[in-house]
N, C-alpha and C positions, 0 to 999 in steps of 0.2 A: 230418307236415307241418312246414316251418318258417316262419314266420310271421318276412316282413322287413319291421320300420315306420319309417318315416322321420319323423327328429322333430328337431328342433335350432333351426328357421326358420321354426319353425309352434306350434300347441299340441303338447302331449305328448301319449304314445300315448294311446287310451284304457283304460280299467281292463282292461275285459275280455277283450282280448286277452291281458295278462299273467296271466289266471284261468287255474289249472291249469296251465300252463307249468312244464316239468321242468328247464330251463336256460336263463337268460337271457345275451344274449353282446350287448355292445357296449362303446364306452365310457364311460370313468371320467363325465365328467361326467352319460351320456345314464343312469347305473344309478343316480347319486345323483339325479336327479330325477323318477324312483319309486318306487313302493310295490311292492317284489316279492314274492309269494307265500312263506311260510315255507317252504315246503317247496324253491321251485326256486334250483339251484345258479346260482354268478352268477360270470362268467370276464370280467375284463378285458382288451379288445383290446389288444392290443400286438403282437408278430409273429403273424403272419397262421396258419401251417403250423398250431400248437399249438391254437388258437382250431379251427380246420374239426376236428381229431384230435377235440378233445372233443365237437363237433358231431356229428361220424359215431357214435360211440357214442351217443347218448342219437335218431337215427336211428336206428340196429342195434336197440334195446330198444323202437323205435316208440313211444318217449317224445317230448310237443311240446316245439319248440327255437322261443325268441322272438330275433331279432337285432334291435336297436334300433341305427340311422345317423341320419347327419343326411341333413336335404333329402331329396331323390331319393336313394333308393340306385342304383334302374338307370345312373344318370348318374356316371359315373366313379367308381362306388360297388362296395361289398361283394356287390350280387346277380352280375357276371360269376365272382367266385369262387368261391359255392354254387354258382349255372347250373352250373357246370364240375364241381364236383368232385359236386353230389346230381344233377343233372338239372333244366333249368326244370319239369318236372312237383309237383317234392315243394316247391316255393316259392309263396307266399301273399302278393307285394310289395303293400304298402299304401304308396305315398310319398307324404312332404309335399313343398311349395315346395321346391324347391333354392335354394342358394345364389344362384348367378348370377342365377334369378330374382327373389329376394328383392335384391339389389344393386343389378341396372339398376330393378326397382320404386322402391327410394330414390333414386336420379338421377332417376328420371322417362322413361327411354329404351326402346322396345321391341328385343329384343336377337332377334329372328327372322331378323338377318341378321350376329349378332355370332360369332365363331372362339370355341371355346373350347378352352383348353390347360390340361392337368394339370403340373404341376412338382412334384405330390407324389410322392416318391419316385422322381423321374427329374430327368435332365439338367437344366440351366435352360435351356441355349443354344438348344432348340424353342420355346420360350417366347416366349423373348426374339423369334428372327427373327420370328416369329410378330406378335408386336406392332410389330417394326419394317414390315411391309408391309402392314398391314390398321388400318385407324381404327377398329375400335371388338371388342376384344377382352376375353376374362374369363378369367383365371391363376386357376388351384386351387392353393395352394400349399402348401408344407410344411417342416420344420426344415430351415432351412439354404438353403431358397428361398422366401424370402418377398420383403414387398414391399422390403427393404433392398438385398439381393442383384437386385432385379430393378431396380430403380431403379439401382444402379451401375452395371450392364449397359448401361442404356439411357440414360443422364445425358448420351453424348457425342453422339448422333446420334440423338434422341427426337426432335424438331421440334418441332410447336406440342404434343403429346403430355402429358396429365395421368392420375396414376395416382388411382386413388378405391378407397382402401382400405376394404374393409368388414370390423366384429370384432364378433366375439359376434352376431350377427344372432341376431334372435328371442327376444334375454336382454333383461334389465333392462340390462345394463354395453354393448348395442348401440352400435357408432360408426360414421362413413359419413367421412371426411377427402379432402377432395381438394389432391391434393400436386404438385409436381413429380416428377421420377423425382430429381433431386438433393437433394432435402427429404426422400424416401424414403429415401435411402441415408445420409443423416444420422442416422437416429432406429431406436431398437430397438423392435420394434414388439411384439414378447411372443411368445406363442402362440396367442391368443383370435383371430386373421383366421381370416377368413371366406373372404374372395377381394378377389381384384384385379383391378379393371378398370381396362382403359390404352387411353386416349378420344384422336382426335385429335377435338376437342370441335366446330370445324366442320363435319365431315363425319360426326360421331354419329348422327345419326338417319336417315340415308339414303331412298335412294326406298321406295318401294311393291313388295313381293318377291312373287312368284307362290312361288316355293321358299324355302327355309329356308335357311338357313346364309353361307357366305362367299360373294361373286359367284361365278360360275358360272366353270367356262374357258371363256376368250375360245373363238369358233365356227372361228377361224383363228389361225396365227401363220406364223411368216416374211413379213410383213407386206411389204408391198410399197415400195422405196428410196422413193417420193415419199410415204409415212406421216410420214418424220420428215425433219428439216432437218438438213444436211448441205452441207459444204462442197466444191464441187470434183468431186460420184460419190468424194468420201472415205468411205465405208460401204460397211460386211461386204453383198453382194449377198446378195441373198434368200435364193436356193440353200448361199449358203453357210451362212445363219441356220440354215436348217431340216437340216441337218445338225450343226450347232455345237448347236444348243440338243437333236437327239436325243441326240448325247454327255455332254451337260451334267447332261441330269433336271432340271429344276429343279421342285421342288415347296414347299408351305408347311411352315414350318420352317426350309428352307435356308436357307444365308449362300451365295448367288455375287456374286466380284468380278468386274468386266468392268475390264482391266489395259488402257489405253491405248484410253478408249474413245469417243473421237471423237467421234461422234454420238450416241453411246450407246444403238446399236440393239439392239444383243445384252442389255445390261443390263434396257433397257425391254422386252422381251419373256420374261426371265424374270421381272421381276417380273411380267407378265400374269398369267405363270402360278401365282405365290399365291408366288414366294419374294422372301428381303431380299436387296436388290443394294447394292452399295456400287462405283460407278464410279471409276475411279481415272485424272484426263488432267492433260497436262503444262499443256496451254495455256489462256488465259483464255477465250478465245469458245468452245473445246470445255465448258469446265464449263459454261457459260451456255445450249449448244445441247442440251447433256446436260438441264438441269432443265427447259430450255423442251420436248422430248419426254418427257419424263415427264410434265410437267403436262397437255400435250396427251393424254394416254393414260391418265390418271387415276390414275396409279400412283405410287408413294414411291420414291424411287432417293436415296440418299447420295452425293454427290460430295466426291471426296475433290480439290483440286487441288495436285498433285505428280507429283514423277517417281519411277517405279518402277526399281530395287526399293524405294528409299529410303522411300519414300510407307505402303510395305506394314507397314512394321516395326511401327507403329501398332493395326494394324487387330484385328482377333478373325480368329479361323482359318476360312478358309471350307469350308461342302463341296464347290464347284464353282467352279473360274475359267478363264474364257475370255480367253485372250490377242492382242487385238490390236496391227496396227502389225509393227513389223521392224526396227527400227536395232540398230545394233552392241552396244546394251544388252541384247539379246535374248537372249542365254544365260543371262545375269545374273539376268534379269526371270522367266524358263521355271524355274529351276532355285531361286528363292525362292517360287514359288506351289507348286512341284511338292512341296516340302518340308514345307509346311501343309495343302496338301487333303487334304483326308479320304478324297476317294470321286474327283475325277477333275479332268482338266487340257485344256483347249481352245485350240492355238496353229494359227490364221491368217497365212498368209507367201503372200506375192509373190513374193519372193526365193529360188530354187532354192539359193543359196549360205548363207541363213538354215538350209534344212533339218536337213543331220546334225549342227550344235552344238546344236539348240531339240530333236531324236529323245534325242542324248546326253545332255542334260540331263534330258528325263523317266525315262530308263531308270535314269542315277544316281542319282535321287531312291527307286527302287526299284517308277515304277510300271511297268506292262507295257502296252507302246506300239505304235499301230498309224496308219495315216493313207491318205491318199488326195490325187490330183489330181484334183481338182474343173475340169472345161469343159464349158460351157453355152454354148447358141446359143439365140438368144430369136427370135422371129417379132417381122419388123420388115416395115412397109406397104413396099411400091414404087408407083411411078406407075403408072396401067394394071391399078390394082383387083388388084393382085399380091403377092405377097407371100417375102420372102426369111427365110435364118434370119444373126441378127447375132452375132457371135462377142462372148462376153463375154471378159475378163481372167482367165487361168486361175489357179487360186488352190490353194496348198497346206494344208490341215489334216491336222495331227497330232495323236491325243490319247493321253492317259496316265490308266490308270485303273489306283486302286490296289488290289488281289491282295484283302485282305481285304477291300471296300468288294463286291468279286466276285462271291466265296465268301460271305459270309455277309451280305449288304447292310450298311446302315447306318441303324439301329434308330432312330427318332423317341421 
C-alpha cells in the first residue's frame, strides 16, 4: 500500500503512519518536518519519472511506501500520477486543506464558485486568459510562473482586478499580500507561494451556487440581434453567430479577438462561453456600445480602440479571431490575425469581391481554409394572421484553421 498524506496547510502527518514505512518520498521541506523511522529510505522529489522508479520497487518487494504533499494531493497533486502508474487501488490518500482553501479562508471568501488554474509546470498564458474572464480565480503556480510573471501578464488589461498572494501557508513565516498585478510584477516573490488568487474584488463573493465551479454555459447562444445594441441592423445576424462561434471553439483559457467589432456580439458571446475576448473597433460609440453589451451580459471584454492591423501589434497572441467589417484594409487585417492564431481564423464579408484576397490571405498564412455562403429567410407576420419567409442579407464566412491545432489539438 502506499500511504499519500497531505500536509503543508495543516498539521503534519501523524506519527503512525510514518511507523514501519520502508521509503518515504516527498519533498525537501515536507521530510525535514519529521521524524522518519531509522530504518525507511527517504528520496527527494525533484523530477517526477525517478521518484515513481523508486516507488515501484519497494511496491514489487510489497514493502510500505509513505508519500508526504502538500494540502490535497488529489487536487492538482501527486495521487493522478500513482492512480496511473500503481492503480487507485494500492493508494491510501489521507488529505489536508489545500491551498486554495487555506487562501480564500484568509480573505474571508467561499470559493465553490472560483476557476482554478495550475501554471505549475505548464504554459502561463491559460492562466492568465483564465483570470482575464472570470472574477474570482486561484493560480497554482510554479518557477518561473509565479505571481511576478502573472501580474505582468495581467498589469495592461486587469481592470478593477487584485492579486492576493499567499506564502508558506500553514508555516510560522505564512503571508496573505494583496497587491496589484503591477506591484506584483515589480517584486521577487521567492519560492515559499502558496497560490495566487486574482479577485475582481466587486464581484468576489457571488450568488448562491446549486453547482460548484465556474457559471455554467450560458443554456443558449447566438443570442438574438435585439440582445445587444447596435447601430443601423450593424451586427453579425444570429445565424451567422452560431456558425462563427462553432468555428471559433471558444472555451476558458482562450484569448479571442473579435477584429472590427461593432457591437461586439461575437466577442460577447464567447466570452459567455468562459473565454478572454479582447475587441478591437475603430470608432468611439462602437467601443462604448462594445462595453455597454458586455456589461449588460455580465461578461469582461477588453476593448481595444484602434484600427486594425495597426491596433493588433500590441496585443498577446490569440487562439481564436473572428474578423469582422470588409473595407479595403481587409487583406491586411486577415493575413496579421491569421499569422498569430494558434488554432483558427473567422472572416465575415458582405462583399463577394472581399472574398479571394481574405481565402489568399488565410491560406498564405499556411492555415487550411474552407467557407460558405450563408442565406436565411426568417418567418416574418403578414396581415391576415399569415405568415411569409423575409430574406435576410446573404453573408460570406470563410475560416482558416491551423493544420496542427487539427491534428493534435491545442493542449491547455
Amino acid at each position: 500500500m502506499i500511504t499519500v498524506v497531505g500536509t503543508g496547510t495543516g498539521a503534519p502527518p501523524p506519527e503512525d503512519v510514518l511507523t514501519g514505512a520502508g521509503l518515504v518520498v516527498g519533498g525537501r521541506r515536507h521530510l525535514d518536518a519529521v521524524r522518519l523511522p531509522g530504518t525507511a529510505e527517504r528520496v527527494v522529489l525533484g523530477p517526477l519519472a525517478p521518484a515513481l522508479d523508486t516507488v515501484a520497487q519497494y511496491v514489487a518487494k510489497e514493502r510500505p511506501v509513505v508519500v508526504l504533499a502538500s494540502g490535497d494531493p488529489g487536487f492538482f497533486g501527486i495521487v493522478r500520477a500513482l492512480a496511473e502508474r500503481f492503480g487507485p487501488k494500492r493508494l491510501d490518500v489521507r488529505p489536508g486543506v489545500s491551498s486554495v482553501a487555506a487562501a480564500f479562508a484568509r480573505v474571508g471568501l467561499p470559493w465553490d464558485d472560483a476557476v482554478v488554474a495550475s501554471a505549475h509546470g505548464r504554459d502561463l498564458r491559460t492562466a492568465v486568459n483564465v483570470c482575464r474572464a472570470h472574477p474570482k480565480v486561484a493560480v497554482l503556480t510554479g518557477p518561473g510562473t509565479g505571481p511576478a510573471e502573472l501580474g505582468a501578464a495581467l498589469a495592461a488589461d486587469s481592470g478593477s482586478r487584485v492579486l492576493v498572494v499567499a506564502s508558506a501557508l500553514g508555516s510560522a513565516e505564512e503571508r496573505v499580500e494583496r497587491v496589484t498585478p503591477a506591484e506584483a510584477a515589480a517584486r521577487d516573490w521567492g519560492t515559499a507561494v502558496s497560490v495566487v488568487l486574482c479577485l475582481d474584488e466587486a464581484r468576489a463573493l457571488g450568488p448562491v451556487r446549486a453547482v460548484a465551479g465556474p457559471l455554467a454555459r450560458p443554456a443558449g447562444w447566438a443570442l438574438d440581434e435585439a440582445e445587444f445594441a447596435h447601430r443601423d441592423s450593424m451586427i453579425t445576424k444570429f445565424e451567422v453567430r452560431a456558425l462563427a462561434l462553432a468555428r471559433l471553439g471558444p472555451r476558458p483559457g482562450d484569448l479571442v479577438w473579435d477584429v472590427g467589432a461593432g457591437s461586439g456580439s461575437v466577442g460577447v458571446e464567447c466570452a459567455r462561453l468562459g473565454a478572454a475576448v479582447t475587441a478591437v473597433e475603430k470608432t468611439a460609440d462602437g467601443v462604448q456600445r462594445i462595453r455597454a453589451n458586455a456589461a449588460a451580459h455580465g461578461v469582461d471584454v477588453r476593448v481595444v480602440h484602434g484600427v486594425a492591423p495597426g491596433a493588433l501589434s500590441g496585443l498577446d497572441d490569440p487562439d481564436a479571431v473572428f474578423v469582422g467589417g470588409g473595407g479595403r484594409e481587409l487583406p491586411a487585417v486577415v493575413t496579421a490575425c491569421a499569422r498569430r492564431a494558434r488554432r483558427s481564423v473567422v472572416v465575415a464579408m458582405a462583399a463577394l469581391d472581399r472574398v479571394p484576397a481574405a481565402r489568399t490571405a488565410l491560406l498564405d498564412a499556411g492555415l487550411e481554409c474552407d467557407g460558405v455562403l450563408l442565406q436565411s429567410s426568417r418567418l416574418a407576420p403578414l396581415p391576415g394572421d399569415v405568415t411569409r419567409l423575409a430574406a435576410t442579407n446573404p453573408v460570406f464566412l470563410l475560416w482558416g484553421v491551423r493544420p496542427a491545432a487539427r491534428d493534435e489539438g491545442v493542449v491547455q
